[in-house]
ChimeraX commands (.cxc) that place a marker at each C-alpha (Angstrom):
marker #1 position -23.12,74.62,148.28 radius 0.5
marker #1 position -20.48,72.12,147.14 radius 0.5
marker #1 position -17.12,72.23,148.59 radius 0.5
marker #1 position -15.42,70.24,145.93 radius 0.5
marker #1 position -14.32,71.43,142.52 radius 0.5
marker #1 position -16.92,71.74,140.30 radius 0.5
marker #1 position -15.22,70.78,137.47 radius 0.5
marker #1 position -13.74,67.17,139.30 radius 0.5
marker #1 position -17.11,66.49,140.93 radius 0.5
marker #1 position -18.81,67.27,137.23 radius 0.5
marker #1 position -16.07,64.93,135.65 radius 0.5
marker #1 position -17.16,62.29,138.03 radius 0.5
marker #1 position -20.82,62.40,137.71 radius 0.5
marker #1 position -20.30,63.18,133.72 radius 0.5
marker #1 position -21.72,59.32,133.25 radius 0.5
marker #1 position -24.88,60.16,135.44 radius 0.5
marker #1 position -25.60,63.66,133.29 radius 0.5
marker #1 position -24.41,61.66,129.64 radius 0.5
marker #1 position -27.83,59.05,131.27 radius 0.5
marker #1 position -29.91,62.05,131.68 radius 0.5
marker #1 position -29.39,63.58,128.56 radius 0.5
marker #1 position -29.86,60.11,126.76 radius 0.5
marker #1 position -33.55,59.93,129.01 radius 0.5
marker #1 position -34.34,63.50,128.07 radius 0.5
marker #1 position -33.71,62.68,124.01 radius 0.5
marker #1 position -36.08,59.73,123.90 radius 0.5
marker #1 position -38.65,61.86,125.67 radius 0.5
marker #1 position -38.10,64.69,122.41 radius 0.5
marker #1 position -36.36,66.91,124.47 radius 0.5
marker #1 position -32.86,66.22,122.80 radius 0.5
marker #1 position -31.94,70.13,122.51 radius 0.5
marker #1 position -31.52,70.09,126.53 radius 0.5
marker #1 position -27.29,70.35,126.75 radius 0.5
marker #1 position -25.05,68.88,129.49 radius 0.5
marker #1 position -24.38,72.78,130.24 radius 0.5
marker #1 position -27.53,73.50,130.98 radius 0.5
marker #1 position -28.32,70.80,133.13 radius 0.5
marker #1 position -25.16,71.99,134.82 radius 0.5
marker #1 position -26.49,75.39,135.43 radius 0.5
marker #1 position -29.90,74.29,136.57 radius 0.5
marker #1 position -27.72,72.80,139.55 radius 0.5
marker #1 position -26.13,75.36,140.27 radius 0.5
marker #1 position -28.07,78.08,140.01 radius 0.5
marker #1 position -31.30,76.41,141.17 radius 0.5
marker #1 position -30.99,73.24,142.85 radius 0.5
marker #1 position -27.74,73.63,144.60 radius 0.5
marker #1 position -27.87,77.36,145.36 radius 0.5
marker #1 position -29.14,77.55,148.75 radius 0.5
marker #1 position -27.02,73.91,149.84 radius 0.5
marker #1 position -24.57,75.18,152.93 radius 0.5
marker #1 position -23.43,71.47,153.80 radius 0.5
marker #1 position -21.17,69.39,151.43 radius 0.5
marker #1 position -23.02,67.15,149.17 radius 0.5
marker #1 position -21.87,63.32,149.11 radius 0.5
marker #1 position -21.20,62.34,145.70 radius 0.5
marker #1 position -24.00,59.77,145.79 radius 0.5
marker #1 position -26.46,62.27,146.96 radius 0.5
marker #1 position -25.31,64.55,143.47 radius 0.5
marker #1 position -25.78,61.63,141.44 radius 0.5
marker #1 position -29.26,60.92,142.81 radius 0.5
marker #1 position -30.31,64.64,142.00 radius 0.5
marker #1 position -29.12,64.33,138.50 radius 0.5
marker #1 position -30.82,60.98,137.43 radius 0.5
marker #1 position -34.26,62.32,139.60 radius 0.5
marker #1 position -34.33,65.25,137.01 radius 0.5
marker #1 position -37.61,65.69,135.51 radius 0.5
marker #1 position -37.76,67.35,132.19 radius 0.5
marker #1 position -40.03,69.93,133.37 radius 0.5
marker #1 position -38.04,71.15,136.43 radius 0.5
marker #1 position -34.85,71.90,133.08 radius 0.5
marker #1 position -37.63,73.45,130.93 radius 0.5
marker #1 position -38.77,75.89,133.53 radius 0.5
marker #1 position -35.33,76.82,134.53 radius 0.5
marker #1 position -34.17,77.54,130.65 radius 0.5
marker #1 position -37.29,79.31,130.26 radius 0.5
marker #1 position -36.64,81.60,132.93 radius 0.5
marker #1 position -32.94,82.09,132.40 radius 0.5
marker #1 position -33.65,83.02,128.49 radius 0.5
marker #1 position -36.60,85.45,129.60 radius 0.5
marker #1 position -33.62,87.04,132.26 radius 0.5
marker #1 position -31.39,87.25,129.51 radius 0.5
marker #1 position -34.08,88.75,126.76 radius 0.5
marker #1 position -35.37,90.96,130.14 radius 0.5
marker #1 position -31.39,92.58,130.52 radius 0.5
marker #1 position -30.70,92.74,127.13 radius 0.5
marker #1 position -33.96,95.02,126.01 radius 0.5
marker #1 position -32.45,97.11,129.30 radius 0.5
marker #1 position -29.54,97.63,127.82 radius 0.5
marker #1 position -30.60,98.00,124.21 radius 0.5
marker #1 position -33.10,100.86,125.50 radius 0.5
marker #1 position -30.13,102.44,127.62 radius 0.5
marker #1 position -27.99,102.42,124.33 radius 0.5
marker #1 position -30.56,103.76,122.44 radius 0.5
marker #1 position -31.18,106.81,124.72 radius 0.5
marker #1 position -27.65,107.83,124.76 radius 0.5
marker #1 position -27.66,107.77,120.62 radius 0.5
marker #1 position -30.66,109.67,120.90 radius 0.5
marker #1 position -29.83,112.84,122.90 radius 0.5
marker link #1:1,2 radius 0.2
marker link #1:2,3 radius 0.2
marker link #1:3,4 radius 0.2
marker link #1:4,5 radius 0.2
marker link #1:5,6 radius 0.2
marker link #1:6,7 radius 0.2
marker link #1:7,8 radius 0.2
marker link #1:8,9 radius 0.2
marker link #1:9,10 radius 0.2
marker link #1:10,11 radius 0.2
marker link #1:11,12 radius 0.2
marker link #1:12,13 radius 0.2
marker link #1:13,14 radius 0.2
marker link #1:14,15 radius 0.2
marker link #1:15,16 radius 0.2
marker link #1:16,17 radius 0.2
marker link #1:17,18 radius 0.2
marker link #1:18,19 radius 0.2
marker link #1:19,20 radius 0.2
marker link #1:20,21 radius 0.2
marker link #1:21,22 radius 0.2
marker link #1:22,23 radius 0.2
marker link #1:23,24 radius 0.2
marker link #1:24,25 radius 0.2
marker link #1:25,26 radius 0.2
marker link #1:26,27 radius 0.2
marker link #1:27,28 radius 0.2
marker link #1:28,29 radius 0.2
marker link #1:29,30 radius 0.2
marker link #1:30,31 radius 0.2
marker link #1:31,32 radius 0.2
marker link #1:32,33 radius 0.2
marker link #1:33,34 radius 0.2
marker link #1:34,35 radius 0.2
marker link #1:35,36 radius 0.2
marker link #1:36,37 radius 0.2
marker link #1:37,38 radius 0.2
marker link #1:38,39 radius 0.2
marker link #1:39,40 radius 0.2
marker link #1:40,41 radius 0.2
marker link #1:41,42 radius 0.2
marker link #1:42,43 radius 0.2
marker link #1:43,44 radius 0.2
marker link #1:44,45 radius 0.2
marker link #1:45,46 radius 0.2
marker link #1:46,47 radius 0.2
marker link #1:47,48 radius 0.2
marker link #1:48,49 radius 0.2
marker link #1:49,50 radius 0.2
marker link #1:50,51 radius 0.2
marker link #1:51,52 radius 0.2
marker link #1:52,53 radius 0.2
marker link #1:53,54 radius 0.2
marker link #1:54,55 radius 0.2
marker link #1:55,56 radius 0.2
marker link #1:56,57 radius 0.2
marker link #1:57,58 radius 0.2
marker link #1:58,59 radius 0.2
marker link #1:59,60 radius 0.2
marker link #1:60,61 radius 0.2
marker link #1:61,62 radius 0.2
marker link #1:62,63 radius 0.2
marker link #1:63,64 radius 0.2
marker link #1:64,65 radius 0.2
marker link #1:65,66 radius 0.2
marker link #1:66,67 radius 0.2
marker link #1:67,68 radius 0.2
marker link #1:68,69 radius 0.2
marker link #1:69,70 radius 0.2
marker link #1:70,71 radius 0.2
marker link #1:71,72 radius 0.2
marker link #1:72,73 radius 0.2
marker link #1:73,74 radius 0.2
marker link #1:74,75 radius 0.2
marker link #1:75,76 radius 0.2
marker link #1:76,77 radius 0.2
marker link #1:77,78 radius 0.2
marker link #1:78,79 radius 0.2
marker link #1:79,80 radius 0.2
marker link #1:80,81 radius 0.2
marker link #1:81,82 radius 0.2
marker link #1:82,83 radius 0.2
marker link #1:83,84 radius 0.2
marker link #1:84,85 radius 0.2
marker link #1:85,86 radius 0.2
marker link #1:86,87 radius 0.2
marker link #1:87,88 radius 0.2
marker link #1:88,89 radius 0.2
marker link #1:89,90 radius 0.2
marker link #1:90,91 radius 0.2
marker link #1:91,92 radius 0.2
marker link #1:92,93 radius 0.2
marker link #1:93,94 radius 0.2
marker link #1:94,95 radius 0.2
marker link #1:95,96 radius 0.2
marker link #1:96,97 radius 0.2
marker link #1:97,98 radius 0.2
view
């Protein structure tokens, strides 16, 4: 994936995300989150990346975005999330019930 520091190469490209963000709010989706864009990178986009990334080539994956690629991903991740957490709720549940 990346080799260096997420958190530096995020503070560098923060100006490239803050663009994004503004693009996605005019287009109605202003509830999409810096974080989340974030994660979408790295859990998505970035995952399978073995070579290091130039800095320019980050930047151009963050203002190529599209909206749709962010609302898939979120969509996904919160069905995950609701998926594990009925899991667990159910597992809880059995062990109260015996």
């Amino acid at each position: 994936m990346l080799n260096e520091g997420t958190r530096q190469l995020r503070k560098k490209v923060k100006p490239a995300i803050e663009s994004k963000l503004e693009e996605f709010e005019l287009m109605g989706y202003g509830h999409i989150k810096e974080q989340e864009i974030w994660e979408y990178f790295e859990k998505k986009k970035w995952k399978k990346d073995q070579e290091e990334k130039l800095l320019h080539q980050v930047v151009n994956d963050i203002l190529t975005l599209k909206a749709g690629d962010i609302i898939n991903f979120m969509a996904m991740e919160s069905y995950k999330n609701t998926s594990f957490e009925k899991e667990n709720f159910i597992e809880e549940w059995k062990d109260v019930l015996k």
